[in-house]
Structure formats: structure tokens, C-alpha cells
C-alpha positions in Angstrom: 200.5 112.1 -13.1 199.7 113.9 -16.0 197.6 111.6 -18.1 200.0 108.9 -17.5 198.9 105.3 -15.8 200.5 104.6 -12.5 202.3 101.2 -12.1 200.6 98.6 -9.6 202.5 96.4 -7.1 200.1 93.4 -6.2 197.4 95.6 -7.2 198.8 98.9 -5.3 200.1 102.4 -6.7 203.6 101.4 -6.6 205.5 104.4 -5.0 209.2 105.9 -5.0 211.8 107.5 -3.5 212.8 110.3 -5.9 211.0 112.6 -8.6 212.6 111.8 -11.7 214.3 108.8 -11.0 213.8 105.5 -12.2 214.9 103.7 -9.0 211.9 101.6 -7.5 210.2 101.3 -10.7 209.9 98.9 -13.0 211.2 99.1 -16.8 209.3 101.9 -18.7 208.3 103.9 -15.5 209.6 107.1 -13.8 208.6 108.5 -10.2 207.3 111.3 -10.5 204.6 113.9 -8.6 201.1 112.8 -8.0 198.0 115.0 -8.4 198.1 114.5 -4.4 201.8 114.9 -3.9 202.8 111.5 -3.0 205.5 110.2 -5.5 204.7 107.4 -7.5 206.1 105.6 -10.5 204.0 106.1 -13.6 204.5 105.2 -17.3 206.6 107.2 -19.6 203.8 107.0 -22.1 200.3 109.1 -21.9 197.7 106.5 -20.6 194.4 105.1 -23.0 192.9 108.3 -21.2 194.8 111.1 -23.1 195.9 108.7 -26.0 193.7 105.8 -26.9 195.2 102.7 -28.4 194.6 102.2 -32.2 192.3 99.3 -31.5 190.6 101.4 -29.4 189.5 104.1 -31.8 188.1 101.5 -33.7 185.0 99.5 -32.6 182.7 100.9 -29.9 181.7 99.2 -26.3 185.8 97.9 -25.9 184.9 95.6 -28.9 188.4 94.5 -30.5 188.7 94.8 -34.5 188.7 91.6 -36.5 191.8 91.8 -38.5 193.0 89.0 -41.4 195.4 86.5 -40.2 198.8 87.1 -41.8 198.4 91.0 -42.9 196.4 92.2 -39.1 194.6 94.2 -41.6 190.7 95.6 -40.8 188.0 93.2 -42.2 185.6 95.8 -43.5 181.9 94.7 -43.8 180.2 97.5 -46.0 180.6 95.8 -49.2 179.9 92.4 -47.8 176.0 93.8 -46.9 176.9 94.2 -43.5 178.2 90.7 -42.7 180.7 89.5 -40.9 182.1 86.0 -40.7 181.8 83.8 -37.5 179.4 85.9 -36.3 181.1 88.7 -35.8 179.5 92.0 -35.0 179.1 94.8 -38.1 179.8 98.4 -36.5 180.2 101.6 -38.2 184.2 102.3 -37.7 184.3 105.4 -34.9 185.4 108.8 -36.9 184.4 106.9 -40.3 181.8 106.3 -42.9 182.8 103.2 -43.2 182.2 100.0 -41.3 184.2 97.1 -39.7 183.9 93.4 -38.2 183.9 93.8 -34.3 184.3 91.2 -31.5 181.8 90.4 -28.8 182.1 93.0 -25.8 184.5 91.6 -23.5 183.4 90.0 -20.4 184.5 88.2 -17.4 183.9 84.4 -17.1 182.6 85.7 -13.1 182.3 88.6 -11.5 182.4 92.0 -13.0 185.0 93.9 -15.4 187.4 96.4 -14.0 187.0 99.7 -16.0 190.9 101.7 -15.9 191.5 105.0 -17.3 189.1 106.6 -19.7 186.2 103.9 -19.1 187.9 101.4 -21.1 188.0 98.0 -19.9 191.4 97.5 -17.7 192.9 94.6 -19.9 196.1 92.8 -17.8 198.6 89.9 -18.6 198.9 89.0 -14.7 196.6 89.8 -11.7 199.5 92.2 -10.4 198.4 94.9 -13.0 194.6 94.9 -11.3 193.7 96.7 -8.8 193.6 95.0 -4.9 190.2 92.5 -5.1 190.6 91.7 -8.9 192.1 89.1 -11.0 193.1 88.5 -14.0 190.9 86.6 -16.2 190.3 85.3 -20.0 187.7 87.1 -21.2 185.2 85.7 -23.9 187.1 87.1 -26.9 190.2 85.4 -27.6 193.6 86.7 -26.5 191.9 89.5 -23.9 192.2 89.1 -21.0 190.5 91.3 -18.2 190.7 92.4 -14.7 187.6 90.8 -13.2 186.4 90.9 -9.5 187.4 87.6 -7.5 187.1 86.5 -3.8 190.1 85.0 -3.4 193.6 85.6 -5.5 195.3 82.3 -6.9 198.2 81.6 -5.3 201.4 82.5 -7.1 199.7 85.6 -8.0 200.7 87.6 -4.8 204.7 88.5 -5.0 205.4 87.4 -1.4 208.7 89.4 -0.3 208.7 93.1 -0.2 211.1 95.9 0.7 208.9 97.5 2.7 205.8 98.0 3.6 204.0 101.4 5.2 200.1 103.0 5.8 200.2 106.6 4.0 197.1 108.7 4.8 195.9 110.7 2.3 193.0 112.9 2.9 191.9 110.8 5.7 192.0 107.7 4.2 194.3 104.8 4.7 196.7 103.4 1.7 199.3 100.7 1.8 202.2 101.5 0.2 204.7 99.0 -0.9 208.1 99.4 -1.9 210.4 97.0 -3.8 
């Protein structure tokens, strides 16, 4: 997969038919070759893991950046004595000298936080994006929302009709694979 996430189906690798293509997957994914062989649809863009997002190279411990309303500009906190409004946290900016306004680390209401690629927090708009026992969850920062661990998935959150469903075995263990 080449650095590159894969795309989940109800929280599984979502497979396909032919390297290459874009048949079976959804917008901004092609199938291509697994490190295991199996094909699978990944994105057309390097995952967080080979090339981090910007907000990402900014505060440590999956913190997001306070930026100014209207301009989404960096509020910078070295000339302020270190202080940040609303509590905010005052980080030294990573590959900087100088030092930014960072949010509380992001955490589940319940449960623990799915970490994705690179050990960075696997942020989702929808449970399908998680992977099979998680959900999707506000976090305690505004706008992020996490993959958390659940017992039970809320119901909606399950597409119910697939193509078609099948058990791959890879290295002796069981996968389900579903298609469509």
C-alpha cells in the first residue's frame, strides 16, 4: 500500500477486483496490491504516516493549533509570556524556536482512542472510517472527533446491504471481506 491508508467498509479493509482500477472503491481511492497480496482500495494520497498533515507538524501529543477566527492563522504565545487565552496550552511549535497555543490532547468521552497510521490519533467523521469495535465519537476539543472503543455500534451506523460478503485467510488468520 505504499504509505497510503486503506479505505474501511463498516470498519473493514475494503477490497477490489482489479489493480489499478477504481471500480469497488469509493471517490479518491484505487485498488491496488497489498503488502500481503490481497488487493485493496487505498487512497490516492500518502497516508499521515509518510506525510503528516500541517496541523500535525504543529503541536505535540495530537494537540490541534489554536488559530484566529476569520484569518485560521497560528496564535503564537512567546511574546504574550507564554500565555494562552482560554486556557489553552503554550507548546514550543515542533521544528521551531518559536511557540504556539495548543488544544487539550484529544480524548474519548468513554473508552479508549484509536491510534491509525504513524501513532496519531485516528480522527473519523462517521463510525464506518473506524476500525470493527470502535465508534466514532466527539472528542473533548471542539470539531474532533475520534475513533473510540464502544460495546455496541449505534444503529444507522452499520450500512446494512452488501455485495458480497467472503472469509479470506491470510497467514492463518480469518478476515471478512466485504465488497460493495
Amino acid at each position: 500500500m505504499n504509505g497510503r491508508e486503506p479505505a474501511l467498509l463498516n470498519g473493514y479493509v475494503r477490497s477490489c477486483p482489479r489493480e489499478g482500477s477504481t471500480g469497488g472503491c469509493s471517490s479518491g481511492h484505487t485498488c491496488q496490491k497489498a503488502t500481503n497480496g490481497l488487493l485493496v482500495c487505498c487512497s490516492n494520497s500518502y497516508s499521515r504516516s509518510e506525510i503528516k498533515s500541517a496541523n500535525s507538524d504543529i503541536c505535540p501529543e495530537n494537540r490541534q493549533p489554536v488559530l484566529t477566527p476569520g484569518t485560521n492563522e497560528l496564535v503564537y504565545c512567546d511574546q504574550t509570556a507564554y500565555i494562552c487565552a482560554d486556557e489553552k496550552a503554550c507548546l514550543p511549535k515542533i521544528k521551531s524556536d518559536r511557540y504556539v497555543c495548543c488544544s487539550d490532547i484529544p480524548k474519548c468521552p468513554e473508552g479508549n482512542a484509536e491510534v491509525g497510521f504513524g501513532e496519531v490519533l485516528r480522527k473519523c467523521t462517521n463510525s464506518l472510517e473506524c476500525s470493527p469495535g470502535n465508534v466514532c465519537k466527539p472528542s473533548n476539543v471542539d470539531g474532533v472527533h475520534l475513533c473510540c472503543s464502544a460495546g455496541a455500534i449505534p444503529a444507522g451506523e452499520i450500512l446494512t446491504s452488501t455485495a458480497m460478503t467472503e472469509i479470506a485467510r491470510v497467514d492463518g488468520t480469518e478476515w471478512v471481506v466485504i465488497e460493495g
